[in-house]
C-alpha positions in Angstrom: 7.4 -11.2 38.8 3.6 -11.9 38.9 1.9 -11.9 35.6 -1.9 -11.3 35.0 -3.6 -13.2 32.0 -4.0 -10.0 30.3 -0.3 -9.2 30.1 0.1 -12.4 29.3 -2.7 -11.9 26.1 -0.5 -9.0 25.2 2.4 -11.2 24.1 3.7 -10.4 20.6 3.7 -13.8 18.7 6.7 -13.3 16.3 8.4 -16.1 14.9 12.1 -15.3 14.8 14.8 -17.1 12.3 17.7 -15.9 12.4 19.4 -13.1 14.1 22.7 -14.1 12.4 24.6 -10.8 10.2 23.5 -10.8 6.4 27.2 -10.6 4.6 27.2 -8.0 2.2 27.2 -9.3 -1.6 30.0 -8.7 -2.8 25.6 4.3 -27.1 25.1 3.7 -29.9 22.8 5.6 -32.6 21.2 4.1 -35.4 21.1 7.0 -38.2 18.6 6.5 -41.0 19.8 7.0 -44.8 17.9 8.5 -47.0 17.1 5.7 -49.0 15.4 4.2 -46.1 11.7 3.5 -47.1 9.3 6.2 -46.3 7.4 5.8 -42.4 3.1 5.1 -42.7 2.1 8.1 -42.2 0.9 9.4 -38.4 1.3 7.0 -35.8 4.8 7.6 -35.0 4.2 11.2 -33.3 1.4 9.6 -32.0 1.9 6.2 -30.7 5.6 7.5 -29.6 3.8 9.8 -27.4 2.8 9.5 -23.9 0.0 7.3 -23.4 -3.7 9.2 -23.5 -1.4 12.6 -23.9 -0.8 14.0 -27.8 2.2 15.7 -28.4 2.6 19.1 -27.9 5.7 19.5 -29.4 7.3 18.2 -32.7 10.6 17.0 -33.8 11.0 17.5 -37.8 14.0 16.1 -39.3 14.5 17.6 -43.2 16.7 15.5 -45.9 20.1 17.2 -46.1 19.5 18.4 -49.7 16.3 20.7 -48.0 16.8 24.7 -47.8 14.7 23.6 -44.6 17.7 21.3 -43.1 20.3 24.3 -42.6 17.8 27.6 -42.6 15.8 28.2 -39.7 14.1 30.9 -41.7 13.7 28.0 -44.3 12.2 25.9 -41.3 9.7 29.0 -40.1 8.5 29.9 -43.8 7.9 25.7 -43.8 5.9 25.6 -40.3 3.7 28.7 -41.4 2.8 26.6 -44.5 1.7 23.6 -42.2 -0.3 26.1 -40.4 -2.0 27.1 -43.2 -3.0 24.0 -44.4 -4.2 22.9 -41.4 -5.4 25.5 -39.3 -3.6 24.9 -36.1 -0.8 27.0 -34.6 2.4 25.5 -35.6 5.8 27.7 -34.8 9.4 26.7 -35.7 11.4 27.2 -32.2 15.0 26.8 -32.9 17.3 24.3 -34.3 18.2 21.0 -32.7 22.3 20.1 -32.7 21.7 16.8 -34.8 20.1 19.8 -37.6 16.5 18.9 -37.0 13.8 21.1 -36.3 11.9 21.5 -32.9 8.0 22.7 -33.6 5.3 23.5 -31.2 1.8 23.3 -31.5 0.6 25.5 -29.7 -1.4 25.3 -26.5 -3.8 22.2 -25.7 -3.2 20.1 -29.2 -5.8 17.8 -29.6 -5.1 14.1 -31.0 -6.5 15.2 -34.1 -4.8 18.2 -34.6 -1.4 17.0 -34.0 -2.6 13.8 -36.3 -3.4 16.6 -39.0 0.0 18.4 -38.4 1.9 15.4 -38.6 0.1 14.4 -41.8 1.6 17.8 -43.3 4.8 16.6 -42.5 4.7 13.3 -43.3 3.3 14.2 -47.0 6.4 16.3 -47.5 9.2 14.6 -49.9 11.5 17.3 -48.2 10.7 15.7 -44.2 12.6 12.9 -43.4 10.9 11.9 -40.3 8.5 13.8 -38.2 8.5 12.4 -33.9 7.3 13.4 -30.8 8.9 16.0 -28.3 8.5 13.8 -25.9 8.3 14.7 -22.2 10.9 12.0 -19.9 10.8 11.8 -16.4 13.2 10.3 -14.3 13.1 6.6 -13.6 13.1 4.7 -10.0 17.0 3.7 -9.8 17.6 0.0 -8.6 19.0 1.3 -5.0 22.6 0.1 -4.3 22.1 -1.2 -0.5 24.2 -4.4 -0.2 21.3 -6.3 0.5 18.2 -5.2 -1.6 18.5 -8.4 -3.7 17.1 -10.4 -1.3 14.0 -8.0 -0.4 11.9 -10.2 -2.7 8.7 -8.5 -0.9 9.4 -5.2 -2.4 9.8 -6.3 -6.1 9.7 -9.7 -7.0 7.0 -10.2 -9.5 4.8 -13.0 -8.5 4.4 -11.8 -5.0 6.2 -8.8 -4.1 4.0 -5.3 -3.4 5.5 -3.5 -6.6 7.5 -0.6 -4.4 10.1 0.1 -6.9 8.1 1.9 -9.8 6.1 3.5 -7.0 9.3 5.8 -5.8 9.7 7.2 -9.1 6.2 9.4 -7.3 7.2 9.9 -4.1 9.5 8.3 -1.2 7.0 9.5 1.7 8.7 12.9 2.4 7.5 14.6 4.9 5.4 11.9 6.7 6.1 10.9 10.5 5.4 7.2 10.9 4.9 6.4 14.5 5.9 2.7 15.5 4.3 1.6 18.6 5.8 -1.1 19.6 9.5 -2.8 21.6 11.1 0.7 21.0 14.2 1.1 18.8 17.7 -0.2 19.3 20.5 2.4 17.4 21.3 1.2 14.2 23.1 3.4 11.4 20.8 1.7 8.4 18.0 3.6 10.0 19.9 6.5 12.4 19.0 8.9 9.6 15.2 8.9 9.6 14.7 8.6 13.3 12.8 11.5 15.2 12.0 12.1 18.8 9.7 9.5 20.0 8.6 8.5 24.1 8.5 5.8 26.4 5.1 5.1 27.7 5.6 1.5 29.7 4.4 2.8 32.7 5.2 -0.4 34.9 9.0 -1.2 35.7 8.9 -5.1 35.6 7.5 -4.5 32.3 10.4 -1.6 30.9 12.8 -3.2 32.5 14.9 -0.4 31.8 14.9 0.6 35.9 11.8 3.2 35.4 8.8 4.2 33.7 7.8 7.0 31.1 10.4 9.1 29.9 11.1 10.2 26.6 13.5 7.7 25.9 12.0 5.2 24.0 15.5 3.3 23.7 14.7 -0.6 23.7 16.8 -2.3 26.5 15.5 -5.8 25.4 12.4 -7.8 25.9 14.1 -11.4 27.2 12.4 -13.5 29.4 13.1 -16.8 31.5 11.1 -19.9 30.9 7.7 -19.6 32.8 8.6 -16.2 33.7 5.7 -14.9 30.9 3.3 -17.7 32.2 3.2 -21.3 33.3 4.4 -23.0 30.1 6.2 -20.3 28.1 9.6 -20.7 27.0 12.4 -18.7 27.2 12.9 -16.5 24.6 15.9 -13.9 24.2 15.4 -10.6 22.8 13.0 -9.8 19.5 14.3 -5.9 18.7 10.9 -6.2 17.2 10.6 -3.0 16.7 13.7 -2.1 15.4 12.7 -4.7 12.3 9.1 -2.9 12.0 10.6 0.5 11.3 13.5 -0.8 9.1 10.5 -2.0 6.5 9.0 0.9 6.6 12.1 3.5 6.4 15.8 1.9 6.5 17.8 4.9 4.9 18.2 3.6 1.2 20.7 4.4 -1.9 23.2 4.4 1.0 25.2 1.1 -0.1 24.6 -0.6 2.8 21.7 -3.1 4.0 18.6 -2.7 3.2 15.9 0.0 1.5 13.1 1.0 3.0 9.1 1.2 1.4 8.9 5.2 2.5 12.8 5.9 2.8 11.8 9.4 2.6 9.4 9.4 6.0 10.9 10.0 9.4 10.1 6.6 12.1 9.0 7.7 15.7 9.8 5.3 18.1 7.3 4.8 20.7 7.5 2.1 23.3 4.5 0.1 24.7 6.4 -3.9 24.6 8.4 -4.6 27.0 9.2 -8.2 28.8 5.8 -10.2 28.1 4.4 -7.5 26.5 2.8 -4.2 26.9 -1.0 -3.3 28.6 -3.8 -1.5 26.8 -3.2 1.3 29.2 0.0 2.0 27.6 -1.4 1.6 24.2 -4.0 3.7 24.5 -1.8 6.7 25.7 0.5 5.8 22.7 -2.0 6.4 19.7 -3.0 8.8 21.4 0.3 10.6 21.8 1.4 9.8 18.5 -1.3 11.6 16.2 -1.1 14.9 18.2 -3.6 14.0 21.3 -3.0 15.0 24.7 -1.6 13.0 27.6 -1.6 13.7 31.1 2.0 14.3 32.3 3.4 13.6 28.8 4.9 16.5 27.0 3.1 17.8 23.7 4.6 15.1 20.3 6.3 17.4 18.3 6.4 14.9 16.0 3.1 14.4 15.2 2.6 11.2 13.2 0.1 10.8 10.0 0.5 6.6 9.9 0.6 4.5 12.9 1.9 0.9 12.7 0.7 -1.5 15.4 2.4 -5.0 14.7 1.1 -6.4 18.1 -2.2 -8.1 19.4 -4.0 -9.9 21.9 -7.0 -11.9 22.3 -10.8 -10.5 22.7 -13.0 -8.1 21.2 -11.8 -4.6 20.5 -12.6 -2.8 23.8 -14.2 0.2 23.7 -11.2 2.2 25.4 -9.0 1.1 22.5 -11.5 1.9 20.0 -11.8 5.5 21.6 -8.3 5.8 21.4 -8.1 4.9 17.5 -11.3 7.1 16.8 -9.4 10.0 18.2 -6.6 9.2 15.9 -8.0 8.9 12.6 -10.4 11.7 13.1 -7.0 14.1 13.8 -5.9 12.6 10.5 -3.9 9.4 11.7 -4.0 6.4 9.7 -3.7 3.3 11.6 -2.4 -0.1 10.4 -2.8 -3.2 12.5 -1.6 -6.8 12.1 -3.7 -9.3 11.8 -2.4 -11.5 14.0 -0.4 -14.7 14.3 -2.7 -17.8 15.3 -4.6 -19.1 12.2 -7.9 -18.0 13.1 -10.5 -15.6 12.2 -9.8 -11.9 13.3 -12.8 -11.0 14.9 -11.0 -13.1 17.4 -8.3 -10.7 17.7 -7.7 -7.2 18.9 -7.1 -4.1 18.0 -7.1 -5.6 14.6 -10.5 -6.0 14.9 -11.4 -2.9 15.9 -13.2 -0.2 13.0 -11.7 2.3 11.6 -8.0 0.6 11.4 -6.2 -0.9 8.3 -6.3 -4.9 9.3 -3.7 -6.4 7.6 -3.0 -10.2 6.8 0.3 -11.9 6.0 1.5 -13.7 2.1 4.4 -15.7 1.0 6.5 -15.5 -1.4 4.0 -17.6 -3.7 1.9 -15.2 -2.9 -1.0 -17.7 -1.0 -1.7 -16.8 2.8 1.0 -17.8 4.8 0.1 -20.7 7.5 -0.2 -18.7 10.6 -2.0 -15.0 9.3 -5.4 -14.7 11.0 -8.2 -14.5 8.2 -11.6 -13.1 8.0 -14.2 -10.7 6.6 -12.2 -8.3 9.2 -8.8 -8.0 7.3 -8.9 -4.7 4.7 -5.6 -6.1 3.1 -3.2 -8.6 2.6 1.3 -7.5 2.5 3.9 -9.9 2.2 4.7 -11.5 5.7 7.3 -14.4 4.8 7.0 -17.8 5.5 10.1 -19.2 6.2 9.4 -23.4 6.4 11.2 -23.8 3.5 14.1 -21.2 3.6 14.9 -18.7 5.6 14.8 -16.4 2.8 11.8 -16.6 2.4 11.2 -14.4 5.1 11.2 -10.3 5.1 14.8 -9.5 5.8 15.1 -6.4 7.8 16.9 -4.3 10.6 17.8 -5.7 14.1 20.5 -6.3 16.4 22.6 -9.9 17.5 22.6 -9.1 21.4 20.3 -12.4 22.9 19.2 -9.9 25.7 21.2 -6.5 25.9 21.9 -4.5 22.5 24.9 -5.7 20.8 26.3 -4.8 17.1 24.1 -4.3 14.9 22.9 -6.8 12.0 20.3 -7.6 10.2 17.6 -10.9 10.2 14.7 -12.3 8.4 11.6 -12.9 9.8 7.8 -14.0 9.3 4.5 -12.8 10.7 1.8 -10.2 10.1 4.1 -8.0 12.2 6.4 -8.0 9.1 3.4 -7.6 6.6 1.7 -4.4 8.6 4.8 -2.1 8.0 4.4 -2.9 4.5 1.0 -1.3 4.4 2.3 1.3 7.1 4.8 3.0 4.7 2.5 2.1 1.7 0.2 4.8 3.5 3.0 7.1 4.1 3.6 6.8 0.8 0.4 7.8 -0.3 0.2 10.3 2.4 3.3 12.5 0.9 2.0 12.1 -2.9 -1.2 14.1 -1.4 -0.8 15.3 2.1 -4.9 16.3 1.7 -6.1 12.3 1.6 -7.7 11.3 4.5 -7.2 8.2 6.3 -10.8 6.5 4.8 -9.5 8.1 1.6 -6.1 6.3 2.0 -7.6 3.1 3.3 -9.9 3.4 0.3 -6.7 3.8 -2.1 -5.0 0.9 -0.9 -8.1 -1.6 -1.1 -9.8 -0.2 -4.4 -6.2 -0.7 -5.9 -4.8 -4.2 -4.8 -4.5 -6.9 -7.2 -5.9 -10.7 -7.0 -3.9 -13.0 -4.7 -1.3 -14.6 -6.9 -1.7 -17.6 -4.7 -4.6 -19.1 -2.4 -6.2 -18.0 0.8 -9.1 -19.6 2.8 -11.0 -17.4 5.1 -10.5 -13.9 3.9 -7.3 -12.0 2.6 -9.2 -8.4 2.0 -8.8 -6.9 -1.0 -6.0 -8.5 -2.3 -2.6 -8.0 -2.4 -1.5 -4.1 -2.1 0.1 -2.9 -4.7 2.3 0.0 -3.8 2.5 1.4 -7.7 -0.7 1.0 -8.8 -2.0 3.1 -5.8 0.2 5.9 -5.6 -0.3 6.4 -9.2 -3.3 6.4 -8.9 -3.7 9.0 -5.7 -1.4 11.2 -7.8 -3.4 11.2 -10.7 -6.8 12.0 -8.7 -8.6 8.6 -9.0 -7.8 6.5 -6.4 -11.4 4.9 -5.9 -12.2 4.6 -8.7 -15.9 4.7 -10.7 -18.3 3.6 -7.5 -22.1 3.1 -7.9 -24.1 2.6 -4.5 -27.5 1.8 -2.8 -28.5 3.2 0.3 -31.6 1.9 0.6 -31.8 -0.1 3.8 -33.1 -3.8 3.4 -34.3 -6.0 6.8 -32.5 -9.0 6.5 -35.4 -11.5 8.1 -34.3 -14.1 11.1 -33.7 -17.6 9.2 -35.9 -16.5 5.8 -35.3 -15.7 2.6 -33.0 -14.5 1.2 -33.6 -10.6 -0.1 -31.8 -8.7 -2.5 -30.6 -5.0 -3.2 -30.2 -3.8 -6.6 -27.7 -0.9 -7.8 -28.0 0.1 -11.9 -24.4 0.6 -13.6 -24.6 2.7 -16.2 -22.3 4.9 -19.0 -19.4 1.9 -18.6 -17.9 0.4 -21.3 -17.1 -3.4 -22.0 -16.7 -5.4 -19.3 -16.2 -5.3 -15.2 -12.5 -5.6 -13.9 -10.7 -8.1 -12.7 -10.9 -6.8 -9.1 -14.2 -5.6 -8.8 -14.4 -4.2 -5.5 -18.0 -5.1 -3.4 -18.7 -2.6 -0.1 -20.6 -4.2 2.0 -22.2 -3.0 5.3 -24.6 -4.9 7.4 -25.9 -4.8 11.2 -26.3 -8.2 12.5 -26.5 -10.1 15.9 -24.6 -13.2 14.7 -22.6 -12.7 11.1 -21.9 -15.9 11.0 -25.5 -17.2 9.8 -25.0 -14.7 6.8 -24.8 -16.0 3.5 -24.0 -12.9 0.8 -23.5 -13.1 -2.8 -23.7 -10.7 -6.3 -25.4 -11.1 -8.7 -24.3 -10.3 -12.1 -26.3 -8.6 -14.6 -26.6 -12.0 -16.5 -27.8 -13.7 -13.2 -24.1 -15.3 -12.2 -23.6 -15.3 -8.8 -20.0 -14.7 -6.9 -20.2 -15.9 -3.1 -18.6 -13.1 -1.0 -19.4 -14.9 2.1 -20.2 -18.3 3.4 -21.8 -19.4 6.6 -19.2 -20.1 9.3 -19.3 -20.2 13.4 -18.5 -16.3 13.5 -20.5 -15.4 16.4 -19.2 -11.4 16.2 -21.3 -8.7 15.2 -21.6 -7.2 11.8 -20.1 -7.3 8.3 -18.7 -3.8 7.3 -15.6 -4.8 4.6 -14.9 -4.9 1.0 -14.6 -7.8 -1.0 -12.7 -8.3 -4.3 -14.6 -10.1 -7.3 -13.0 -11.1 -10.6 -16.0 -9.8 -12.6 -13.7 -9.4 -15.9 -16.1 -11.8 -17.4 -19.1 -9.9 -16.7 -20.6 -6.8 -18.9 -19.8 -4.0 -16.7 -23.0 -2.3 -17.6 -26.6 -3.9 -15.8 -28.2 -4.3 -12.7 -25.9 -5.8 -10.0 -27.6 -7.2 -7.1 -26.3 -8.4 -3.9 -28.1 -11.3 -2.2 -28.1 -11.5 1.7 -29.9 -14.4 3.6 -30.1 -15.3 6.9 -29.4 -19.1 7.6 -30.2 -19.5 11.3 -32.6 -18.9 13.9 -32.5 -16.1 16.9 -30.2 -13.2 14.9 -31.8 -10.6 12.6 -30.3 -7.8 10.8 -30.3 -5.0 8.6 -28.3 -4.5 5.0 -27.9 -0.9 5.5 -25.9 -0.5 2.0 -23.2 -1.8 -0.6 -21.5 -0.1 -3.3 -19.4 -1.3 -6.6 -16.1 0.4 -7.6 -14.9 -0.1 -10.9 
């Protein structure tokens, strides 16, 4: 089989461990007496409540000897009285089975009136105790697949992406996640939230599977013979790449078997593009396009349209401009689109279509939570997910779906393994996530979400990990509770950044914050420039500190259009922040066309 160097480009570069089969691992009620000293009065219906919400309802427990503890009328004549002396609507509702009394407060209490209620009660040698009505929700059960234990990525504290408290909120119902990539072999820890998907490998040395697009995106295997991919290039049997990619993202969970999934709830559709040494642009293209609802010539209209695409796969270059048509299209239908990084330890302008605008560019972390050894870096990635690094153990890796056949599907199993592949489904079904808590975000609104969200890198990174660490929790709450970005002040003011000169600086006035920045102040930054390596850029703190965003470096792409992540907790929030570009070589000029501070 002849092989160009572009195929060739196009080769996935996943690291695989272990293909071997995981084995499957093996009331009481305190009563208070009467003598009991006497509660300070207020904060226990307040503090007990839910936090920044006051009570609405009251629990009022009388001392047996009380006409109040056995009468309801008793209990009424007793909550009219409180009214009374208080002014706010309190009604007796009905008798709890322990004998205590359940009150309401009418509608829209306000700290102070329920403090003022309580107060009543509290003074009252008849009340015994006086607490909240309080309002439970149910709580994100530990799922029972046989192997979620070792899913360290999805909960583990110093490094994992907090998933668990983030499915008491939603489990990504109702999203389609399309995974372009090797295709999906059957497995029955994922059978469950597969929809229809399509075959787009057009050319049959690549498929392999004896013809070209059909709507079977069924993955025969991607083996190869040594020097069959290229002079040089190993053998390699079969990655089922794919197959891993959508377990992260959806395995079917609470099922007792294997592992859980970020968005269990979302549906995967499989669509092929990888096949032996890879998978062409041409293919690729027609994919996102297919996926989020776009027309293709001689394809049949997606049924399953998808709102998140994951793209674990890469290849040298610049983004062309076909592939950045073809993920325009997509996120202006409403199609998020998540990319990996890539594999090689380098920056990612040098890699596409992660670095192509308008996708969610996503480096890889270990389990210490630093950048693991091979993620590409750069002012380019948007975010960092846990990827594995497996040098030290294999389970250190992100254990997932696949199947033990070396080149045709065998049984099915299930393997760890390491790479921004394994990191961008974490941010895929982050998004899906976020997607089914509010099906109206848009995909700048979701990319915005996840970044303005993150936390600080519990471990190291050199060259540019994004925003942080995502945080899967922290940014569905807040989506659901309608402040996903935050407080953001800009400047759109455009500043000429002069050819090897001084450096210039843009103000922006904060105003009406309290106490001091966060801890993960997040910096917009968008500048046209020839050359972005000769940019230096910095803030400046209202108190004149600086925080270098950006150094210097042999970055001969165009541009610096990203968000960085400051710990400012140091810093009064409120002032005039400045950011400081300069230009530290000859024969490039540009132009600071705006920045913007979320708090």
């Amino acid at each position: 089989m002849r092989t160009s160097p572009e195929l060739r480009r196009k080769l996935i570069s996943v690291a695989v461990v272990s293909a071997a089969l995981l084995t499957a691992a093996p009331a009481s009620v305190a009563v208070a007496q009467e003598s009991a000293p006497r509660p300070a009065a207020v904060p226990a219906a307040l503090t007990e409540a839910a936090p920044g919400a006051p009570a609405e309802r009251l629990i009022v427990g009388y001392r047996s000897g009380a006409a109040e503890a056995k009468s309801n009328k008793a209990a009424a004549a007793d909550a009219e009285t409180k009214a009374e002396k208080t002014g706010e609507d309190v009604d007796f509702q009905r008798r709890l089975g322990t004998g205590a009394a359940l009150v309401e407060l009418g509608s829209n209490p306000t700290r102070t009136s329920v403090a003022d209620v309580v107060a009543q009660y509290e003074a009252d040698p008849q009340v015994a105790y006086v607490v909240p009505d309080r309002l439970n929700k149910p709580t994100a059960v530990t799922p029972n697949d046989t192997d979620y234990s070792k899913q360290w990525d999805l909960f583990e504290s110093t490094a994992g992406m907090n998933v668990p408290a983030a499915w008491d909120t939603t489990t990504g119902s109702g999203v389609t996640v399309a995974v372009i990539d090797t295709g999906y072999v059957t497995h029955s820890d994922l059978a469950a939230n597969i929809v229809g998907g399509y075959d787009f490998i057009s050319d049959t040395a690549v498929s392999v599977d004896g013809n070209g697009r059909d709507s079977n995106p069924a993955d025969p295997g991607d083996w190869y013979n040594a020097d069959e991919c290229g002079q040089g290039i190993p053998a390699s049997g079969s990655s089922w790449h794919g197959t891993h990619v959508a377990g992260t993202i959806a395995a079917a969970t609470h099922n007792g078997k294997g592992v859980a999934g970020i968005a269990y709830g979302a549906k995967i559709s499989p669509v092929r593009v990888l096949g032996k040494c890879g998978g062409y642009d041409s293919d690729i293209i027609d994919a996102i396009t297919w996926a989020s609802g776009g027309t293709v010539s001689g394809v049949p209209a997606n049924t399953n349209v998808a709102k998140v695409i994951n793209m674990s796969l890469g290849g040298g270059g610049a983004c062309s401009t076909a592939t950045q048509s073809a993920i325009t299209g997509a996120v202006n239908r409403g199609t998020s689109v998540v990319v990996a990084a890539g594999n090689e330890n380098q920056n990612v302008s040098n890699s596409s279509p992660a670095n192509c605008n308008n996708v969610i560019s996503v480096a890889a972390t270990n389990r210490a939570g630093s950048r693991a050894s091979y993620s590409n870096y750069g002012s380019l990635v948007d975010i960092s997910a846990p990827g594995g690094e497996t040098r030290t153990s294999t389970a250190n890796g992100i254990l997932s779906t696949l199947n033990s056949g070396t080149k045709t599907p065998s049984s099915e199993n299930y393997a760890y393994y390491q790479g921004t592949s394994m990191a961008t489904p974490h941010v895929a079904g982050l998004a899906a996530l976020l997607k089914s808590a509010d099906s109206a975000l848009t995909p700048a609104q979701i990319e915005s979400a996840i970044k303005a969200n993150a936390r600080a890198l519990p471990g190291t990174c050199s060259g540019g990990c994004g925003a942080g660490l995502a945080d899967a929790a922290k940014t569905v709450q807040a989506v659901k509770g309608g402040t996903s970005t935050g407080t953001t002040f800009s400047s759109t003011t455009a500043v000429a950044v002069p050819d090897n000169g001084a450096a210039i600086e843009s103000p922006i006035s904060v105003t009406g914050r309290s106490g001091n920045a966060p801890s993960a102040l997040q910096v917009g930054v968008d500048i046209t420039h020839t050359y972005r390596g000769d940019l230096v850029i910095d803030l400046v703190a209202p108190d004149g500190s600086t925080y270098r965003l950006k150094s210097a470096a042999s970055d001969s792409a165009d541009n610096v259009n990203t968000t960085y992540t400051v710990n400012a907790s140091s810093e009064t929030a409120n002032g005039t922040w400045k950011l400081r570009v300069q230009d530290t070589a000859a024969q490039d000029t540009g132009t600071l066309n705006s920045w913007k501070l979320t708090f």
